[in-house]
C-alpha positions in Angstrom: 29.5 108.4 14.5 26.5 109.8 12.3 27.0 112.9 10.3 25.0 115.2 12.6 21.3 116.8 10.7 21.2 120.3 9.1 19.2 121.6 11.6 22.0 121.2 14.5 24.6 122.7 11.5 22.9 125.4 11.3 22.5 126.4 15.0 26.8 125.3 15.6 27.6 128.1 13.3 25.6 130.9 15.1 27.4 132.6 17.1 26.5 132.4 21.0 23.3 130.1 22.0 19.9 131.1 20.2 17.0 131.2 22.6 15.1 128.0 23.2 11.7 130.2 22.9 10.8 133.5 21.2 8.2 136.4 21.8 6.8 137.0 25.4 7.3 133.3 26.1 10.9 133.5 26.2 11.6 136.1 28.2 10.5 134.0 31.7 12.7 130.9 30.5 15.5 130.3 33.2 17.8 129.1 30.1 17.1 132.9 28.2 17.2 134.9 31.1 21.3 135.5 31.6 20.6 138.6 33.2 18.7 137.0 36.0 21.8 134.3 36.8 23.8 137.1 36.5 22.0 139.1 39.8 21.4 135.6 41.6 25.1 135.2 41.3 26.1 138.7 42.9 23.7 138.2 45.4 24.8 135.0 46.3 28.8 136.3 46.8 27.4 139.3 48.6 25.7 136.7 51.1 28.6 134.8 51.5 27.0 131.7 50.1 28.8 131.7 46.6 32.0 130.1 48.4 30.2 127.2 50.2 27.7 126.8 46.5 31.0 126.3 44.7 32.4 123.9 47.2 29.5 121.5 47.0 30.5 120.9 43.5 33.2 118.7 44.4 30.7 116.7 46.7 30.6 113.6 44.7 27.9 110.9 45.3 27.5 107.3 43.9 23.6 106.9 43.5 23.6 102.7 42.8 20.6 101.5 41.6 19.3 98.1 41.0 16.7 97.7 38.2 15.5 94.5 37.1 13.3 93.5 34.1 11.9 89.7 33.0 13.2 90.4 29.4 17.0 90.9 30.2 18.9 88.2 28.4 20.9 86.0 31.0 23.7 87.4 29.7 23.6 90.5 30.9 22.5 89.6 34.4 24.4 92.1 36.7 25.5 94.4 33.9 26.5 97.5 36.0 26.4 100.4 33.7 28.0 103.7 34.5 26.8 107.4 33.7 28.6 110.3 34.1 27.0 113.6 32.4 26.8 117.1 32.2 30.7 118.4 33.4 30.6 121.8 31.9 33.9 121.9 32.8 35.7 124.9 32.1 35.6 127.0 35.2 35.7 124.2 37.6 38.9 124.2 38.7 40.1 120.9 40.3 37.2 119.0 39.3 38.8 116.7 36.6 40.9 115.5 39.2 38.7 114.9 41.6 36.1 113.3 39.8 39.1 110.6 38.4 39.7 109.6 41.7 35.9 109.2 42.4 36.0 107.0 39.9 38.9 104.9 40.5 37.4 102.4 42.9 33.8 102.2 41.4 33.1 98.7 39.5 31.5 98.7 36.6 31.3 96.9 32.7 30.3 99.8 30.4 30.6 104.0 31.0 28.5 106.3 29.2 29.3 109.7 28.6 26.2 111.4 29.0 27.1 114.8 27.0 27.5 118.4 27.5 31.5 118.1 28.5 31.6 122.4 27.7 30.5 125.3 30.5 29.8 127.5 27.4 28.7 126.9 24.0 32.1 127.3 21.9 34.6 124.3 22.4 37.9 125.6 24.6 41.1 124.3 24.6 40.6 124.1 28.5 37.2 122.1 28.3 39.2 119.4 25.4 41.7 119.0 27.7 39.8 117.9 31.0 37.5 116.3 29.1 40.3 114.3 27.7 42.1 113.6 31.6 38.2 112.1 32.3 37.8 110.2 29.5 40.8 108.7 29.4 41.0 107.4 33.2 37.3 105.4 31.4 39.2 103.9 29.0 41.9 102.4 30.7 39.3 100.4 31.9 36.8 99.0 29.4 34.1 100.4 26.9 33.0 103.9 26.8 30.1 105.4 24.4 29.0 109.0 24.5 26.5 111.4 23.8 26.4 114.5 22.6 24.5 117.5 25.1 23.0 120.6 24.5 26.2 122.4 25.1 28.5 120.6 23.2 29.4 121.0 19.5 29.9 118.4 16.7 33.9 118.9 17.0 33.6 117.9 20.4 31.9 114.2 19.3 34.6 113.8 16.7 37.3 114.7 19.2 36.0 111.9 21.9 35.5 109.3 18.8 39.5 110.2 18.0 40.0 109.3 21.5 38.6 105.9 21.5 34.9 106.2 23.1 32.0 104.8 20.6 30.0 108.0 19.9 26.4 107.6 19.8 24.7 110.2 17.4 21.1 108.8 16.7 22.4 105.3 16.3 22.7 102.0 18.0 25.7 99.7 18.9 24.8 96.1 19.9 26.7 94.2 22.3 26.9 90.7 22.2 27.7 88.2 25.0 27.0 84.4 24.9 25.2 84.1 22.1 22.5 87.2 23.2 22.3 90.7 22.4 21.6 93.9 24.2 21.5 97.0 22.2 22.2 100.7 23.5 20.7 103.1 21.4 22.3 106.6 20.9 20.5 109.9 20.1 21.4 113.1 19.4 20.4 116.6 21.6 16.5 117.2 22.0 16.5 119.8 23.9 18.7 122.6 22.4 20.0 121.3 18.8 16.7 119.3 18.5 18.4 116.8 16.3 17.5 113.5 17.9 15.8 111.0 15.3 15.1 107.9 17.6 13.8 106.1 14.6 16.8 106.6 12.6 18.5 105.0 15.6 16.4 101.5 16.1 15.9 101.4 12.1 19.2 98.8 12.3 17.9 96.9 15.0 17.3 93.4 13.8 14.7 91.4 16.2 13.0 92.2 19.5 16.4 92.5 21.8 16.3 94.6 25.2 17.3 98.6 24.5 18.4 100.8 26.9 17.9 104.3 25.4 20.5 106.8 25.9 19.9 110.4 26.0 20.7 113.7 27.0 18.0 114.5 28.3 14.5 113.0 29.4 12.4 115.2 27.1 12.9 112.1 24.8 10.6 110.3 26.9 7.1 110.8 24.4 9.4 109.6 21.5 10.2 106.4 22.9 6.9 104.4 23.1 6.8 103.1 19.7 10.4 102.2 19.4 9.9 100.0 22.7 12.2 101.1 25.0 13.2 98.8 27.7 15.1 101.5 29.8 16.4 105.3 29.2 19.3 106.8 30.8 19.5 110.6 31.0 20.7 113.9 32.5 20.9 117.5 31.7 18.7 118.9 34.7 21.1 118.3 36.9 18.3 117.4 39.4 17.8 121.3 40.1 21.0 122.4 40.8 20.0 125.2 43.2 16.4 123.5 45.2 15.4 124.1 48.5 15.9 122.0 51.2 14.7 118.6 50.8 15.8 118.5 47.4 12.9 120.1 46.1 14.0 122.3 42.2 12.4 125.3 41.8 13.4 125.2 38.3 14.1 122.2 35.9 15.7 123.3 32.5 13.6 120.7 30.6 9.8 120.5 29.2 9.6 117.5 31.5 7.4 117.1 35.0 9.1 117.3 37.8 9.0 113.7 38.6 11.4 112.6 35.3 14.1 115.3 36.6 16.1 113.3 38.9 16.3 109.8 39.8 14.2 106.5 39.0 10.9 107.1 37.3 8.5 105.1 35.4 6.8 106.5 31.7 4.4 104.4 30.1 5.6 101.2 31.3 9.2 102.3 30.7 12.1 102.8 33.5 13.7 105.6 33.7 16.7 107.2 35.8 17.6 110.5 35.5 21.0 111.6 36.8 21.7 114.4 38.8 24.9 115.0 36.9 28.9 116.4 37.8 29.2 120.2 37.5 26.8 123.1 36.9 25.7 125.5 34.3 24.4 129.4 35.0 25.7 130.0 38.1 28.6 127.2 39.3 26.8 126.5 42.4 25.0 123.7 44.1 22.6 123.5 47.1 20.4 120.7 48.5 21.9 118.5 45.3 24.4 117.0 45.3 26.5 115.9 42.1 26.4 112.4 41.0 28.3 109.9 39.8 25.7 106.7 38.4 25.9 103.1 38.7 23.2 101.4 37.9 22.8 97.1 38.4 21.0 94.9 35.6 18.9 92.2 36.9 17.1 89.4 35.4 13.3 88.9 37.0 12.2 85.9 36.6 
């Protein structure tokens, strides 16, 4: 794993999370306005909704997806790749264990880690210790690269790469299978930290060979076109969280149209797929979206 950039240094050793925007602009920013999630959530347990919000969390779905592409090497044909993101784990009590056994039956050939394992913004002994039950019940079982999120701190990536998954800070790992390649590039936070250098990742790249970009989040998506992305894999907006009925978000925590905040989306002649994610951040609720566990099939079009 990379050595992460000054500018994400700097931000780890403030204390607390800085705000994403300042003056006037910041104050109506979901992400900067704790005081707001703080009156939603004591409205929503004087309603009696905050119970059934919570539940919901444990409400797993596999969203299986089937994208195919006329430059896939043969190789790869049928490459299932799993992504699992955005746990914030700490006061999710139970959820550790029942994501694992979600995940017991689900076939797959590669996991990704999508990032941001930590609830709050300084690591916990209890977030390194379910991330560790998760990541482990992965690893029994094959190849697992990682991210690092907008919540999660450098010690956290270093922690994971201890473990045994390939950590993916602006860089690339290549994997080879009959004599072709297919690279998965790695980058780091661009939403919070702002530390992603996609070109810094493909600089290594040797050839033209398919890349599936892996990040965070999908405000990555105007970086991409001139490193020729293939496909990008992303969370953090956790599809909404809280939307209305229909599945509709009110709010998306990212500088992206709605259309790139949940599912399978198209940018410029690049696929996308945006995960819905596990857990929850603000408020640990979910309505009208469900958490999700990803599984998505590589085809060959030819």
């Amino acid at each position: 794993m990379r050595p992460i950039s000054e500018k994400r240094i700097e931000l780890e050793r403030q204390t607390g999370k800085h705000k994403l925007r300042g003056g006037w602009k910041g104050l109506f920013r979901w992400e900067d306005m704790d005081w707001l999630e703080r009156q939603i959530e004591k409205g929503l347990r004087f309603c009696g909704f905050y119970r059934l919000g919570f539940r919901n969390l444990f409400d797993f779905c596999v969203e299986e997806a089937e994208l195919s592409f006329p430059n896939l090497p043969d190789a790869f044909d049928g490459l299932r790749l799993l992504w699992v993101s955005d746990f914030h784990i700490e006061p999710l009590d139970g959820l550790a264990e029942s994501l694992v056994e979600s995940l017991r039956p689900i076939r797959y050939d590669i996991a990704v880690l999508g990032g941001d394992y930590a609830f709050h913004y300084d690591l916990t002994e209890i977030a390194v210790e379910r991330t560790r039950q998760i990541t482990e019940t992965l690893l029994s079982r094959g190849a697992v690269y990682g991210l690092l999120g907008n919540h999660d701190r450098y010690e956290m990536g270093l922690l994971l790469e201890a473990w045994g998954v390939r950590m993916l800070v602006n860089e690339e790992a290549v994997l080879e299978k009959d004599g072709q390649t297919l690279s998965l590039v790695g980058i780091d936070d661009c939403h919070y930290y702002k530390s992603d250098d996609l070109a810094a990742a493909v600089a290594g790249l040797d050839g033209d060979p398919f890349r599936i970009l892996l990040s965070h989040s999908p405000e990555i998506i105007n970086k991409a076109l001139p490193c020729r992305i293939d496909l990008c894999v992303c969370g953090h907006t956790h599809g909404g969280q809280v939307c209305l009925p229909g599945g509709y978000p009110p709010v998306v925590c990212a500088s992206v149209p709605r259309r790139y905040a949940k599912g399978l989306w198209r940018h410029n002649g690049m696929t996308g797929y945006t995960s819905r994610g596990i857990g929850a951040s603000g408020i640990p609720v979910r309505f009208c979206c469900r958490p999700e566990i990803t599984l998505l099939n590589l085809r060959c079009l030819r």
